[in-house]
C-alpha angles and dihedrals in degrees: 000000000000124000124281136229112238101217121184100222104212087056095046098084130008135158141222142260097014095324124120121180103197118208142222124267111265145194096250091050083066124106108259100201112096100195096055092035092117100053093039096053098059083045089071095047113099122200125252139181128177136169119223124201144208128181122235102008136220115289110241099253093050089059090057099067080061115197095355091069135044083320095068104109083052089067094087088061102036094112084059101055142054114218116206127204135190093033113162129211094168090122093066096061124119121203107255100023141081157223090278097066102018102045090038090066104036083053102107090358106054090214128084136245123305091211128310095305103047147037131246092260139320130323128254089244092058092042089057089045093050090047092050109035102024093159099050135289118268114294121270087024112128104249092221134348117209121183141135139137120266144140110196114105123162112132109307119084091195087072085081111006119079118180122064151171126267083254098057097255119123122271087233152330118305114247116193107154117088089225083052100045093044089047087052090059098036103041140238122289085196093097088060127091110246092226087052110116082219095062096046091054099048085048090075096058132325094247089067088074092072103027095127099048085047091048084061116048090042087046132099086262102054114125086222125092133254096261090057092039089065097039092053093056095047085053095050085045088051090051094052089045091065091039091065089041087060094051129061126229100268087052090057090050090054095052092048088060088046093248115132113276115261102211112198122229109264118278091243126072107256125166109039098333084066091065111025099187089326101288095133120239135252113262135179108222082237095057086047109054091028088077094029085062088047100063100027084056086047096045091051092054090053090052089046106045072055087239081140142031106168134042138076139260132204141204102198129345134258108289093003122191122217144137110221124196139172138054131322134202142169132194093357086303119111103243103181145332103239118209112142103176093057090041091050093037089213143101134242130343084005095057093052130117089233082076103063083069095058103038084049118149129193095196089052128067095243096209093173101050088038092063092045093049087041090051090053095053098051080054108052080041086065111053088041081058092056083065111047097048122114094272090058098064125123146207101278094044109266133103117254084253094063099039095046129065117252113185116193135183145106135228104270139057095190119007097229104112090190086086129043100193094044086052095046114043130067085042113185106254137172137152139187122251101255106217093321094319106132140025107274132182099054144084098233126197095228097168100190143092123306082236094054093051084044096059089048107055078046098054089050081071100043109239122163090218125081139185123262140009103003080230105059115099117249101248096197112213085215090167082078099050119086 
C-alpha cells in the first residue's frame, strides 16, 4: 500500500473574513501507524454532547408497548440508543406550576426553573463540555449551538431552549430560522468592508470564500486520494445545496449577478405571530416538517464538519400549540390524517395539539395523541440518521452518533396536569452510546431520578462537577454504564 499523507483536518481547509467551511471526516485524516491505532483513534475523536428536545412527551403506558407503539421510527436506531424508562423529575416541581415549565426545564438539568429567564443549573451537554475540554474548545469552533423549530412563547425560554450555563442562563441564542442558523455556521460578512474584494466574493456563497483552497484539494494536484477527492466535492456540492434551500429564488438570482443575496423570512410565523395570546396557530404537516428538515439538515452539518460539539435542538416546546393538519405517512404507509381543529371541534387554544395531552386516557386508544407522539418520533429519528450514515464515520470506527451523547428527552411523563407526580414521573428518556459509554441497543426499566441518571452520564466522562445540591450523595445508575 503507498504511502499516505497525514492531514490535520481543522487546518485543511479554512475561510476568510469570519467563514469556516468544516469538513468530513477522511481517510488521510486517519492515524497511519498500525501499532498505536487504538489508542490514536480515539485520539481523533472529540467529544461531543447534545440535547435534543421534543415538546409534550409520551405518556408512560404508551412507552411500554415499545416499538410497536409511538416509538416505532425509532426502531432503525434502536441499537444506537438506550431507551430509558421510569425516569422521575418529580423534585423539580414548583407549587403552582406545571410540566410545562417545570419539566421543561429539569429536562436535561434535573432542577427547575430559577425564575421565568433561566434554568435550575446547567445542562448535561455543558457539564460534559466543562469535564472535556475544561480549558476551551479549539479556537474558531462555535462554543454552543442552540436551534429548533417552535412556536410556543409565553414567558419561559426554557420552553424552547435546552442547554444552559451552570448559572441557569442559556448556552447561547436560539436560532430558528433556516437564514439565522446557516449564517451561525458559516459566519458573518458584517466585519468586512462592502467595497472589500473579498465581500463581494463571499456574497455570492459561501463556498466562494474558499474557492481556491477547494479547487485544490479536489484538483489534479491534491495530496488527497481519489476517494477523498471525490468525498470532499459531493460535500462542497451538499453545502451549496443548502445554501440554495435557505435562499429563495430571487436570492439565487441575486448571487448569480454577484449582488448580495437577499434571503427571505421563513415561510412559517416565528417571534410573537408564532404564538398570538397563546391560542396556538394553523399549520400543514408539510410546512411543518419542511423546515423542521432544514434546520435539522443545517444543524447536522454543522455537527459533521465538526463547527460544534456541544448545544441542543428542538422540534417543538414544551407545551406547544399547534393545529396540525394534513396528511401523514411513514415508511410509504398512510398513518393518519391530521386535522385537530376539526378533531377537537373546537377553536383556538382548544383545538390545539397541545389538548390531546391533556385530555390523555389509558383505558382509550388516543389516535390523535398517538400520531403526534408517532410523527415526532419519525422526526427526531431523522435528524439522528443524518449523523450515523457512511460519511459520519470516525476514526475509531463509529458514526458520530454513536460516539457522541445524545440526550433526549421532553418535560412530561404523562400530559394531566390534575397530578404531579403522575406529570412528572415516567419522563421519556434515551441517550447514544458515547464512545462506548453506555448500554445501547435496549429499552431499560431504570426506575430513579432524572438527577441520578444525569451524574452519572457525567461521572462516565470524569468531571469533578456534578448536578444538584452540592450535599446530596451521588447515587450512580450503574445498570446504564458499559
Amino acid at each position: 500500500m503507498s504511502k499516505r499523507t497525514r492531514i490535520s483536518r481543522r487546518l485543511m481547509l479554512q475561510g476568510l473574513g469570519g467563514i469556516t467551511v468544516g469538513l468530513p471526516w477522511l481517510e488521510e485524516m486517519l492515524p497511519v501507524a498500525k501499532a498505536s491505532l487504538r489508542r490514536s483513534a480515539e485520539s481523533e475523536v472529540p467529544v461531543r454532547a447534545f440535547n435534543v428536545f421534543f415538546g409534550l412527551g409520551i405518556p408512560s403506558p404508551l412507552q411500554l408497548e415499545g416499538f410497536d407503539g409511538v416509538m416505532e421510527p425509532l426502531k432503525p436506531l434502536a441499537d444506537k440508543l438506550l431507551i430509558m424508562r421510569g425516569v422521575d423529575q418529580v423534585r423539580a416541581d414548583e407549587p403552582g406550576i406545571n410540566a410545562h415549565y417545570d419539566g421543561a426545564s429539569a429536562a436535561f438539568t434535573a432542577e427547575p426553573p430559577n425564575g421565568t429567564a433561566r434554568a435550575g443549573g446547567a445542562s448535561v451537554d455543558q457539564m460534559v463540555r466543562l469535564a472535556a475540554y475544561p480549558d476551551g474548545l479549539p479556537a474558531g469552533m462555535i462554543p454552543s449551538l442552540v436551534a429548533g423549530t417552535y412556536f410556543r412563547r409565553m414567558d419561559r425560554p426554557v420552553r424552547y431552549i435546552h442547554s444552559f450555563l451552570p448559572d441557569g442562563t442559556a448556552a447561547a441564542a436560539m436560532h430558528e430560522q433556516p437564514r439565522d442558523l446557516f449564517a451561525r455556521i458559516f459566519g458573518s460578512l458584517d466585519a468586512l468592508d462592502e467595497n472589500d474584494p473579498r465581500h463581494q466574493r463571499m456574497q455570492r456563497s459561501v463556498l466562494d470564500a474558499v474557492k481556491d483552497q477547494s479547487n485544490f484539494y479536489t484538483g489534479p494536484r491534491s495530496p488527497l486520494g481519489a476517494q477523498s477527492r471525490a468525498r470532499l466535492a459531493d460535500h462542497f456540492d451538499r453545502i451549496r445545496e443548502y445554501e440554495q434551500r435557505v435562499f429563495d429564488s430571487d436570492g439565487a438570482a441575486n448571487r448569480r449577478r454577484e449582488q448580495p443575496p437577499l434571503p427571505p423570512e421563513s415561510k412559517l410565523l416565528h417571534g410573537g405571530q408564532a404564538d398570538p395570546g397563546g391560542e396556538g396557530i394553523d399549520i400543514t404537516v408539510t410546512e411543518l416538517v419542511e423546515e423542521w428538515r432544514l434546520m435539522a439538515d443545517l444543524y447536522a452539518l454543522a455537527i459533521l464538519t465538526d463547527r460544534v460539539r456541544f448545544g441542543s435542538i428542538t422540534f417543538l416546546a414544551a407545551g406547544e400549540r399547534i393545529r396540525l393538519k394534513g396528511d401523514y405517512e411513514y415508511n410509504g404507509r398512510h398513518v393518519f390524517q391530521f386535522d385537530d381543529a376539526k378533531h377537537r371541534n373546537s377553536s383556538g387554544a382548544n383545538a390545539c395539539s397541545h389538548e390531546w395531552w391533556h385530555a390523555f386516557n389509558e383505558s382509550s386508544d388516543n389516535p390523535q395523541l398517538r400520531a403526534h407522539a408517532h410523527l415526532k418520533m419519525r422526526e427526531l429519528a431523522y435528524f439522528m440518521s443524518l449523523l450515523d450514515q457512511d460519511e459520519s464515520r470516525e476514526a475509531n470506527g463509529r458514526t458520530i452518533l454513536e460516539n457522541s451523547l445524545l440526550t433526549i428527552s421532553t418535560e412530561s411523563g404523562d400530559g394531566r396536569h390534575n397530578d404531579v407526580k403522575r406529570e412528572l414521573s415516567g419522563v421519556f428518556h434515551a441517550i447514544t452510546g458515547a464512545n462506548g459509554r453506555f448500554k445501547t441497543g435496549q429499552i431499560m426499566d431504570v426506575g430513579a431520578e432524572g438527577l441520578d441518571v444525569y451524574n452519572s452520564m457525567l461521572d462516565t466522562f470524569g468531571g469533578k462537577q456534578k448536578l444538584g445540591p452540592s450535599n446530596r450523595e451521588r447515587q450512580l445508575i450503574d445498570q446504564i454504564i458499559s
